[in-house]
C-alpha positions as CSV (number, residue, x, y, z in Angstrom):
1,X,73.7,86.7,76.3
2,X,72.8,86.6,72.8
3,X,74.3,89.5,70.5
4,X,71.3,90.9,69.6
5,X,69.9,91.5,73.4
6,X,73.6,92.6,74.4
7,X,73.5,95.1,71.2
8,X,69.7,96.0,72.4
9,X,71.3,96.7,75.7
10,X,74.2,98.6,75.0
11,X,72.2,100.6,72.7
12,X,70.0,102.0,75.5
13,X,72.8,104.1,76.9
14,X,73.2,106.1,73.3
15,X,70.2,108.2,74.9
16,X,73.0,109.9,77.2
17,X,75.7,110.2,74.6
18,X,76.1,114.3,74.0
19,X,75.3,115.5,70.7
20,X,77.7,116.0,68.1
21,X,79.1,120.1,67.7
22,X,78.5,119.9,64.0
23,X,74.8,118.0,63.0
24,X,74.0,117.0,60.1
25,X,73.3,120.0,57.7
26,X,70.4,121.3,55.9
27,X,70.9,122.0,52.7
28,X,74.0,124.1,51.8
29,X,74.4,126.3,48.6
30,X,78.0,125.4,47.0
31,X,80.4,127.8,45.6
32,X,83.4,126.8,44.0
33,X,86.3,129.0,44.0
34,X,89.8,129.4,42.0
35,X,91.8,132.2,42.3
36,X,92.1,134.8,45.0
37,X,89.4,137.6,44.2
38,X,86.8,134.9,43.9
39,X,87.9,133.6,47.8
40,X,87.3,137.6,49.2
41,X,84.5,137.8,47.3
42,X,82.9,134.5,48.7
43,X,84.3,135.3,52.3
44,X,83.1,138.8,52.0
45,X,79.1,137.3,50.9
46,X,79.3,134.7,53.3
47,X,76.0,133.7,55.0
48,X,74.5,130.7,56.9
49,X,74.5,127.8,54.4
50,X,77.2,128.4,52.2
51,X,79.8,125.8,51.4
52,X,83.1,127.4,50.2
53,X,84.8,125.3,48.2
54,X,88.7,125.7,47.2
55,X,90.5,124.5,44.9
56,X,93.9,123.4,45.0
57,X,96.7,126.4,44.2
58,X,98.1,129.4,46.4
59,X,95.8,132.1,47.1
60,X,98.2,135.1,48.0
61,X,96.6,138.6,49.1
62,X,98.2,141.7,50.3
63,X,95.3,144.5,49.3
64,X,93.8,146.0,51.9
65,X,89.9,144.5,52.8
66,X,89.0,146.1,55.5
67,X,90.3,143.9,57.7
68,X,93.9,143.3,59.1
69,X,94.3,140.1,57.5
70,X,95.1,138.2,53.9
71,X,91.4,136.7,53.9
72,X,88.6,137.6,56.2
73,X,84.7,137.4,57.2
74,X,82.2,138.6,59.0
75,X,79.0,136.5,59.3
76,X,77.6,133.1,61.3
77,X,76.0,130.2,60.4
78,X,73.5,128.4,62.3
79,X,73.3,125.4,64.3
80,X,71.7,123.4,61.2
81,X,72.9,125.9,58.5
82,X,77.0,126.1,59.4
83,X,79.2,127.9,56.7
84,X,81.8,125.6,55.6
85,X,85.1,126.9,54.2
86,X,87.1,123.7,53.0
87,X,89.6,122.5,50.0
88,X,88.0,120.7,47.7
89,X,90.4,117.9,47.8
90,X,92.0,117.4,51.0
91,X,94.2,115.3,49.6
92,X,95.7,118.1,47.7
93,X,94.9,121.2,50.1
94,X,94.8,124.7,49.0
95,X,97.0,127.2,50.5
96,X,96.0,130.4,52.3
97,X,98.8,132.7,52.1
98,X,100.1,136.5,53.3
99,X,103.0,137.9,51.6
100,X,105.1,138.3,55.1
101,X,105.4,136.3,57.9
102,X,106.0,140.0,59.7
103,X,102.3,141.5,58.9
104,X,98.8,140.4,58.8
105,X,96.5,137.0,59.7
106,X,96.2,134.1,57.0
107,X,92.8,134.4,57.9
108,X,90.0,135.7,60.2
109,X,87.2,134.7,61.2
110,X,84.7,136.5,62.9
111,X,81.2,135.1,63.7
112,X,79.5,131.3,64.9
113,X,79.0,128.2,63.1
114,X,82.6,127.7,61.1
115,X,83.6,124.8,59.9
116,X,87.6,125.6,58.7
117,X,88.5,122.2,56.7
118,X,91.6,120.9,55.0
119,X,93.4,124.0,54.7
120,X,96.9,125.1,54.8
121,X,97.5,128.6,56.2
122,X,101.0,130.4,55.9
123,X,103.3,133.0,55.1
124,X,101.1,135.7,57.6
125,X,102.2,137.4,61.1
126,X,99.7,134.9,62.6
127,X,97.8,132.0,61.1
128,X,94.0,131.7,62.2
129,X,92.3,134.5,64.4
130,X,88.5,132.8,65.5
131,X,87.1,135.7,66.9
132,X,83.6,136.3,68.7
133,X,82.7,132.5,67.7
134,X,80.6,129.7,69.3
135,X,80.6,125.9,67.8
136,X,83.2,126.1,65.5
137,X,85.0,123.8,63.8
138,X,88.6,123.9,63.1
139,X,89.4,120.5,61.5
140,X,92.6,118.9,59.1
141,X,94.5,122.2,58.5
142,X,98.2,123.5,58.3
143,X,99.2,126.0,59.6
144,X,103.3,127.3,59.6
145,X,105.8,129.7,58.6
146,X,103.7,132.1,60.7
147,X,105.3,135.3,62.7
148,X,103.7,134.8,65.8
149,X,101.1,132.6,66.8
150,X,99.5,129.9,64.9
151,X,95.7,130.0,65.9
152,X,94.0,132.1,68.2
153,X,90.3,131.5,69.5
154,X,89.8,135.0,71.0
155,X,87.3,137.7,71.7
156,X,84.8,135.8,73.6
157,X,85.0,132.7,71.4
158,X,83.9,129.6,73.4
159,X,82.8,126.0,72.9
160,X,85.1,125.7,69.4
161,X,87.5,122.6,68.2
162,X,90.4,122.7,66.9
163,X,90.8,119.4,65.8
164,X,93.1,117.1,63.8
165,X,95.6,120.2,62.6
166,X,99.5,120.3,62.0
167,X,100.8,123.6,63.8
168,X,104.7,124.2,63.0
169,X,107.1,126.8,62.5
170,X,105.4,129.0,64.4
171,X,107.2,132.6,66.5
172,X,109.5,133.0,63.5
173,X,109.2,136.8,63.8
174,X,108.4,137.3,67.9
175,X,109.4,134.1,69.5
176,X,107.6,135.1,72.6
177,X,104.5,135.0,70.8
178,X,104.7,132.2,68.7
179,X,102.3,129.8,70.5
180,X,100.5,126.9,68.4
181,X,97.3,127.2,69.7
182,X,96.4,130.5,71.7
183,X,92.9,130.8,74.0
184,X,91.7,134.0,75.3
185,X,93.9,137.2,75.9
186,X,96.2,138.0,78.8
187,X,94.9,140.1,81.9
188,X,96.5,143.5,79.8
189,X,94.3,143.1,76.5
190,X,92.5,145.8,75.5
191,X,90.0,145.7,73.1
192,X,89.0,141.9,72.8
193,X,86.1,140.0,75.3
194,X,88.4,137.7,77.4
195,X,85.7,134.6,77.9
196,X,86.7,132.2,75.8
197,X,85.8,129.1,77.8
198,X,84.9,125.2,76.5
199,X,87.0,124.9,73.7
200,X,88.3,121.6,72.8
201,X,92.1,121.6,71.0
202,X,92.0,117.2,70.5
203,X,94.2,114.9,67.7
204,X,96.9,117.6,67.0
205,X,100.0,117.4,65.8
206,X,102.3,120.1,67.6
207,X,105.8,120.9,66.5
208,X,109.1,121.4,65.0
209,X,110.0,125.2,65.6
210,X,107.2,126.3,67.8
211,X,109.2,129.0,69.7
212,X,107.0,129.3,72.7
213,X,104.0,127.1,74.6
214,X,102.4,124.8,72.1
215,X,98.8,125.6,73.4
216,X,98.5,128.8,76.1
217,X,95.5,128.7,77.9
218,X,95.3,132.7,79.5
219,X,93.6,133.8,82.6
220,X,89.7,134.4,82.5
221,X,88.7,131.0,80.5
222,X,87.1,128.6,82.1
223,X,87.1,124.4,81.4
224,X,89.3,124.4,78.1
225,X,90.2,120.7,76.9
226,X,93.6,119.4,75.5
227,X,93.2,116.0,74.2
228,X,95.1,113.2,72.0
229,X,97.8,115.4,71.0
230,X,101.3,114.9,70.1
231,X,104.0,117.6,71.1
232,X,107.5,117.7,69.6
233,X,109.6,120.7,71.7
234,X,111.9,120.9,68.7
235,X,113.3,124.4,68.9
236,X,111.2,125.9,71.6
237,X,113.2,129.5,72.3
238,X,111.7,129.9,75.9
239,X,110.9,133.3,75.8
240,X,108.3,135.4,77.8
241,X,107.8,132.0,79.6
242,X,107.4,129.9,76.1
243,X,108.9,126.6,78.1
244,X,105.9,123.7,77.7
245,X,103.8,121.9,75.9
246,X,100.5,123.5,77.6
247,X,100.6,126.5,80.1
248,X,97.2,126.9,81.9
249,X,96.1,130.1,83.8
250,X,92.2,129.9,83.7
251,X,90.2,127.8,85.7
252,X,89.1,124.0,85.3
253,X,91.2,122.9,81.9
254,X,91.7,119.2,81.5
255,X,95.1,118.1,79.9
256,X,94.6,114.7,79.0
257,X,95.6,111.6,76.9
258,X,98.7,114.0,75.3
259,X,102.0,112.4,74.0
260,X,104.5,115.0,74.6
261,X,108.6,114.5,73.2
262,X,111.3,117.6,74.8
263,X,113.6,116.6,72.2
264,X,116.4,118.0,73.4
265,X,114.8,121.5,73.8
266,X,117.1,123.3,76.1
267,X,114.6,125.8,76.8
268,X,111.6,123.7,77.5
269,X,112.0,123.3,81.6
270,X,108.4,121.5,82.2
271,X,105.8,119.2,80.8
272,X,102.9,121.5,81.8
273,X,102.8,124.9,83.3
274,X,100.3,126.7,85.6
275,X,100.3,129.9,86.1
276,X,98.0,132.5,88.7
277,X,98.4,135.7,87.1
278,X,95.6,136.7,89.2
279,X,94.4,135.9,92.2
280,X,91.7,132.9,92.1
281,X,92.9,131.9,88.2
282,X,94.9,129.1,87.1
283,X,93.1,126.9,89.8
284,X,91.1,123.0,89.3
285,X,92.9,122.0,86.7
286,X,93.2,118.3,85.9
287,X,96.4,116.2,84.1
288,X,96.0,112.8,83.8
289,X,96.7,110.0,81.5
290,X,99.6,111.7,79.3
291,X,102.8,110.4,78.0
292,X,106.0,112.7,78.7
293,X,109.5,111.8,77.2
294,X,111.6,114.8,78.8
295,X,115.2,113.4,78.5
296,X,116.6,114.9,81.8
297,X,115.1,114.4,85.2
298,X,115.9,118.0,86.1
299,X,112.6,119.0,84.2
300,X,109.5,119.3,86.0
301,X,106.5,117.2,84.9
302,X,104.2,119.7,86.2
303,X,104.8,123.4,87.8
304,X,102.5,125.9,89.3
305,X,102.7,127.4,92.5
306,X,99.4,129.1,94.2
307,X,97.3,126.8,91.5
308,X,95.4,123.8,92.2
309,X,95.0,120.8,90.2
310,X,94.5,117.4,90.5
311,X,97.6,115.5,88.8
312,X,97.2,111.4,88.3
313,X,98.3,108.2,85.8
314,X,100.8,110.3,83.8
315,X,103.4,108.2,82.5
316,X,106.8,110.3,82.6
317,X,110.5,109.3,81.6
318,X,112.6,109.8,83.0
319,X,110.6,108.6,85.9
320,X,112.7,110.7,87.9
321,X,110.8,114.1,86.4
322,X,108.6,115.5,89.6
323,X,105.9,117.4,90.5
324,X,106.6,120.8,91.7
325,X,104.0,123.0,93.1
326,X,102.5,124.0,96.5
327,X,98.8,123.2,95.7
328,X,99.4,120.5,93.3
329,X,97.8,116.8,94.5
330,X,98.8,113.9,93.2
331,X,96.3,111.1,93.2
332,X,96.7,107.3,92.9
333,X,93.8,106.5,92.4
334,X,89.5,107.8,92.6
335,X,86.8,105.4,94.0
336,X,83.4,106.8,92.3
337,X,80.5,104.4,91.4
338,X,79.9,104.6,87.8
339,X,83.4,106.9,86.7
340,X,84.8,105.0,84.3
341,X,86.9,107.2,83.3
342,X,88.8,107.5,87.0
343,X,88.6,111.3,86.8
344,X,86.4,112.1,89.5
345,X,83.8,112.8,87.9
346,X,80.3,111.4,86.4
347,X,78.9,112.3,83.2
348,X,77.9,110.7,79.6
349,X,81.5,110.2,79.1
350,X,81.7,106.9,81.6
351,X,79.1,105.8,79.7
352,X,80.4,105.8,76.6
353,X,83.6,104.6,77.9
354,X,82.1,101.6,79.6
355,X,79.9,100.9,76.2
356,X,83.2,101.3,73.8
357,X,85.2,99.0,76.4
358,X,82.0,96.5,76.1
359,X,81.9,96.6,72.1
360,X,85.5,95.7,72.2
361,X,86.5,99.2,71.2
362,X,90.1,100.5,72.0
363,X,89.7,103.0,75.2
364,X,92.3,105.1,76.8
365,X,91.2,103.9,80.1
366,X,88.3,102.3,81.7
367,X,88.3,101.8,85.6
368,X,87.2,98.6,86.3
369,X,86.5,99.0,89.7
370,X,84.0,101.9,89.5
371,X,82.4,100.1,86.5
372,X,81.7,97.4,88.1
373,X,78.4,98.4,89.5
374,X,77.4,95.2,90.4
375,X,80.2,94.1,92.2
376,X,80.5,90.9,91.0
377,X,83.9,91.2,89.6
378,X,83.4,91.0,85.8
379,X,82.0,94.0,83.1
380,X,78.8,93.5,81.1
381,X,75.8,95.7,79.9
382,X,73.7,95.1,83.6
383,X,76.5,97.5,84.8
384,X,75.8,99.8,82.0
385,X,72.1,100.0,82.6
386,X,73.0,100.9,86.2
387,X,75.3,103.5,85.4
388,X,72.5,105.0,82.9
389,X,70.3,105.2,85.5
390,X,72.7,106.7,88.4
391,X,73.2,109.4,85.5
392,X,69.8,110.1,85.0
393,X,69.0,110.2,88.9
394,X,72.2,113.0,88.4
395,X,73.4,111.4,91.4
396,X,75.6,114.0,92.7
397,X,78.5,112.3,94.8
398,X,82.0,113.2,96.2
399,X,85.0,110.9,95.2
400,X,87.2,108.9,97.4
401,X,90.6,110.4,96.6
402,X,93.5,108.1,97.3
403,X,96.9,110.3,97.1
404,X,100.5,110.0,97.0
405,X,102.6,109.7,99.7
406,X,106.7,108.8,100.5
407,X,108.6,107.7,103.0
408,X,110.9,110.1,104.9
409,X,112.1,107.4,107.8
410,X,110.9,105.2,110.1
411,X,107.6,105.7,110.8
412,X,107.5,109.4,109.5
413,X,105.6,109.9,106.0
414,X,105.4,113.1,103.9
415,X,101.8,113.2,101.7
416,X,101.7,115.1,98.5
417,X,101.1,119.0,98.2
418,X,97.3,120.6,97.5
419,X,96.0,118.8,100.5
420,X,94.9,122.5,102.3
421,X,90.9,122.3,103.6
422,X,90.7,118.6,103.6
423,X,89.7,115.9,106.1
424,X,92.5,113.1,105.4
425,X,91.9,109.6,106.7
426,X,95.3,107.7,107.3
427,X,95.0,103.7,107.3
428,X,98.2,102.0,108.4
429,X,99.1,98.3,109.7
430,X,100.8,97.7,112.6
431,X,101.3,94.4,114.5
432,X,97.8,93.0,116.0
433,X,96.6,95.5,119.4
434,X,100.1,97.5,119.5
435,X,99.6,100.8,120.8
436,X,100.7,103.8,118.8
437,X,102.0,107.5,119.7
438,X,100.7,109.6,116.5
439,X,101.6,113.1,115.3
440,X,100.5,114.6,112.3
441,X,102.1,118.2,110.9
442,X,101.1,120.7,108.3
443,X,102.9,123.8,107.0
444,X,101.3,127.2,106.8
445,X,103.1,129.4,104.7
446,X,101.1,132.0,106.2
447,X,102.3,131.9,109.7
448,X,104.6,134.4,111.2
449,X,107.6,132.8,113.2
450,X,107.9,134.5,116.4
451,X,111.3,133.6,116.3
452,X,113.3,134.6,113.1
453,X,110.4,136.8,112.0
454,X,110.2,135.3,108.8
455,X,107.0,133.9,107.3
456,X,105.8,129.8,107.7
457,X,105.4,127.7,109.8
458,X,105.5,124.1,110.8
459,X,102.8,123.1,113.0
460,X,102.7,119.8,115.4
461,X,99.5,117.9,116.1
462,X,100.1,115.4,118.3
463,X,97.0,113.0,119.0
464,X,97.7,110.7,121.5
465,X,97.6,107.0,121.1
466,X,95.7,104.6,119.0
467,X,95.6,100.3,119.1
468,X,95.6,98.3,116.2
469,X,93.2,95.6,116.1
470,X,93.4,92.3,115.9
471,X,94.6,92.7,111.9
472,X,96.8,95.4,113.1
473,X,94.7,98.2,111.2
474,X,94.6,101.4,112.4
475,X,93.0,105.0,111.2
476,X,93.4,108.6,112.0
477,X,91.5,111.7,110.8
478,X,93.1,115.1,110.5
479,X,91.2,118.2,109.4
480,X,94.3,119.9,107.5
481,X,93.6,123.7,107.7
482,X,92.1,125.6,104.6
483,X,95.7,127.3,103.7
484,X,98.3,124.7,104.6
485,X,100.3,123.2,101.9
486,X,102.5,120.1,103.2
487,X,100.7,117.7,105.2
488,X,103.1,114.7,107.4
489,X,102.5,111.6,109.6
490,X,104.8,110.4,112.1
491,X,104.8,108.0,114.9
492,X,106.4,109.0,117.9
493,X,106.4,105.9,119.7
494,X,105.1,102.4,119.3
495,X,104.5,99.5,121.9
496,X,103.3,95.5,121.8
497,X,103.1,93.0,124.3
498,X,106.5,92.3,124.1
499,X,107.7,95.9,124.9
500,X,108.5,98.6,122.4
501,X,108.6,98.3,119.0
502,X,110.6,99.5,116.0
503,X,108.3,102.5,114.1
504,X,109.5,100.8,110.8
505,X,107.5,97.9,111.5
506,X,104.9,100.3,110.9
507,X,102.8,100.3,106.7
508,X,101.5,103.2,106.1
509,X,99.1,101.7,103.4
510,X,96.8,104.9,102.1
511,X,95.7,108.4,102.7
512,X,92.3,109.3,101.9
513,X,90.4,111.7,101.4
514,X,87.0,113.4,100.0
C-alpha cells in the first residue's frame, strides 16, 4: 500500500480518538505578576480567561486571606475559557511558598477549568488542595518540603490530571499523612463531598522521603488512573498503613505502566495495596503492565483481602514477590476481538494503540492476537477499519480470561484466587481415549465446620469420568459458587488401554473462563 492511502486509512480512526481535557483556548487576558501581593491580588480576581503569569523569585505569604492557605482562589474557567496559573519560564520556575511546613496549603484551589503549570510549591503543611474541581490540569510542578500531603484532589473533584510533577519530601511533620498524591477523603471526613472519581495521576516522578503511600486512592471514588509513573520508596516511615507505592480503596482504579524501586525501604511491605474499608469498596480494580524492583521476595507484589481486581503482565523482581489476596485473579492472558490493549476491555484506546503500533510509534503493549481482526496473521490498517467499526457498532462483548494456575502434585492443580461466581472451563491433554476420574474443590470461607466449629470449608466435587479423544484433549466445566475463594483440580484416577496410568502424565494446559 502506498503511504498516502495507508495515511488516508489510518487517519479514519482519529474520528474515535477522545478529546483532549484542555482544548485549544479562546482568547485569554494575560497578567503578569512579580511579587507576592500582586499573586493574591490576581488569584483573588481570577475569572474564566485569565492567564496568570509568574515570574521567577519566591513568593512567601503568611497574612491571613480568608482562606487556610499561603495562596488561594475561588472561581472556574470554562471548557474554552480555562484560567491558567503558570511560571513564565518553566525553565526557571517560580516558587510558591508558606513560612512552615507545620501550618497552612502552598495553594488552593477551589473551582473548574485550572490549568496549574511549572510551578514549585513548598515550605506549607500541605502542597496543592484542588477542591470542588472538574477538568483540571495539574502539569510540570514541584512540590516538597511539605508537612503532610503533597496534593490533594478533594471535595468532589473529578476528571482532573495531575500530570508530569516531581512530588518529594513529603509527611515531614505527620508521617502518616504525608502521601504524594491524595484522592478523595476517608469514610470519617466531615465537611468535604467524597466523589472524586476519573482523575488521571500519569508521567510522575514519586519520591525520596515520601513518608507514607505515594498516591492514596480513599473509599467512595470510582475509576481513578495511575499511569507512567516512577516510584522511589526512599524513606517511606510506614505509618497509619503508609507501606506502597499506590493503595486503592474505591472501586474500578487502573494502576498501569508504573516503574516502582523499594530501595531498601524497610517499611514498604507491598507493591500495591487494596483496601475494603467498607463493605462493596476497594473492588474491580485492575494492575497490569508495571515494573516492580522490591529487593526481598518477602514483599507482596499485590495485597488486598475482600477486594477484587484483575492482576496481569507485571514484571516483578524478585520474581519470587507474590500475590496475596483472597479475591485477587491473576490472568495470563484476555482473548477480545479488537483489545489491543489486552485489558479486557474495548474502547478508543485500542484504537489508538493499534494506529500508534502501525505508524511505528513506541507502545507499551499492543496484543497482536486480538488486533489481528482479520486473522491472517500480520497487522495493517484493514484491521484498523474493522476495529473502528466493531467500536462504533459498541459491540458489547465478554472476554476470554485465561488465568494462572500451579502445580501441587501429580495430577492435582491449585488455580489463582478471585475465581468466586465464575463458570471455569479446564482443558488438559492426556494420552489419546484414556479415561479420567475428575474432582474439582473450592473453599468457602463462609461455611461452618460441623466438626471443629470453626468457619470454612473445603468442598469436593467429584464428576465422574471423562475420555480424551483421539489428541488426548479433554474439558471440564465447573460453576465455582458466588463466594468461594480457592478453586482446585485433581484427578483421582486415570486408565488407557494398557491399564492404569500415572496422573502426572496428565497437562493441565489452561483454565478459562468468562
Amino acid at each position: 500500500m502506498k503511504k498516502r492511502q495507508f495515511a488516508a486509512a489510518v487517519s479514519a480512526v482519529l474520528l474515535l480518538s477522545v478529546c483532549t481535557a484542555f482544548p485549544a483556548q479562546a482568547e485569554k487576558t494575560q497578567i503578569l505578576v512579580t511579587d507576592t501581593e500582586s499573586l493574591i491580588a490576581a488569584l483573588a480576581d481570577a475569572k474564566a480567561g485569565d492567564e496568570i503569569v509568574v515570574r521567577e523569585g519566591l513568593y512567601q505569604n503568611d497574612k491571613n486571606t480568608g482562606k487556610w492557605a499561603a495562596f488561594w482562589a475561588e472561581a472556574s474557567g470554562t471548557a474554552d475559557r480555562h484560567i491558567i496559573l503558570r511560571s513564565e519560564d518553566p525553565a526557571h520556575p517560580a516558587t510558591l511558598s508558606g513560612v512552615s511546613q507545620e501550618h497552612k496549603y502552598a495553594l488552593n484551589i477551589i473551582g473548574s477549568y485550572w490549568e496549574i503549570r511549572d510551578l514549585r510549591l513548598t515550605n506549607a503543611g500541605k502542597g496543592l488542595f484542588l477542591s470542588k474541581s472538574e477538568h483540571s490540569l495539574v502539569s510540570g510542578c514541584e512540590v516538597y518540603d511539605i508537612g503532610d500531603e503533597g496534593i490533594h484532589i478533594i471535595d468532589d473533584s473529578s476528571y482532573n490530571t495531575v500530570e508530569n510533577c516531581w512530588i518529594h519530601d513529603t509527611g515531614t511533620v505527620e508521617a502518616r499523612y504525608g502521601e504524594g498524591v491524595y484522592i478523595g477523603s476517608a469514610k470519617g471526613t466531615a465537611n468535604y463531598g467524597f466523589e472524586c472519581h476519573y482523575n488521571t495521576v500519569r508521567g510522575c516522578r514519586f519520591g525520596p522521603n515520601i513518608a507514607a503511600d505515594h498516591v492514596d486512592i480513599k473509599e467512595y471514588t470510582y475509576g481513578n488512573l495511575v499511569e507512567y509513573c516512577t516510584f522511589d520508596g526512599t524513606g517511606m516511615k510506614g505509618e497509619n498503613g503508609g507501606n506502597s507505592f499506590v493503595e486503592i480503596k474505591g472501586n474500578d482504579a487502573v494502576v498501569r505502566y508504573n516503574t516502582g524501586y523499594r530501595n531498601g525501604a524497610e517499611k514498604q511491605l507491598y507493591g500495591f495495596d487494596m483496601n475494603e474499608q467498607i463493605e462493596g469498596w476497594g473492588q474491580g480494580t485492575k494492575i497490569y503492565d508495571n515494573k516492580l524492583f522490591l529487593d526481598s521476595s518477602e514483599i507482596y507484589t499485590v495485597k488486598g483481602w475482600n477486594c477484587s481486581a484483575e492482576v496481569f503482565r507485571n514484571i516483578v523482581e524478585p520474581a519470587e514477590c507474590t500475590v496475596y489476596g483472597n479475591k485477587i485473579t491473576e490472568i495470563l492472558c484476555c482473548t477480545l476481538a479488537g483489545d489491543a490493549t489486552g485489558d479486557g476491555l474495548l474502547c478508543t484506546e485500542d484504537a489508538e494503540r493499534l494506529r500508534d503500533a502501525l505508524l511505528t510509534q513506541d507502545v507499551p503493549y499492543l496484543d497482536g492476537t486480538n488486533s489481528d481482526l482479520n486473522v491472517n496473521g500480520m497487522l495493517n490498517a484493514a484491521d484498523l477499519t474493522r476495529l473502528k467499526q466493531r467500536l462504533l457498532q459498541k459491540t458489547d462483548e465478554t472476554p476470554l480470561l485465561s488465568v494462572a494456575f500451579v502445580k501441587e502434585g501429580a495430577g492435582k492443580w491449585r488455580m489463582t484466587e478471585g475465581l468466586g461466581g465464575r463458570t471455569l472451563t479446564f482443558t488438559m491433554t492426556a494420552e489419546p481415549e484414556s479415561e479420567l476420574n475428575l474432582a474439582w474443590g473450592y473453599w468457602d470461607p463462609n461455611a461452618a465446620s460441623e466438626s471443629t466449629g470453626s468457619t470454612g470449608q473445603w468442598n469436593n466435587v467429584p464428576v465422574g469420568k471423562h475420555k480424551a479423544d483421539e489428541n488426548g484433549k479433554v474439558s471440564l466445566e465447573a460453576e465455582v459458587p458466588e463466594n468461594c475463594t480457592r478453586v482446585a483440580l485433581q484427578i483421582w484416577g486415570i486408565s488407557g488401554k494398557s491399564g492404569k496410568l500415572d496422573p502426572d502424565t496428565v497437562t493441565l494446559d489452561s483454565v478459562t473462563t468468562q
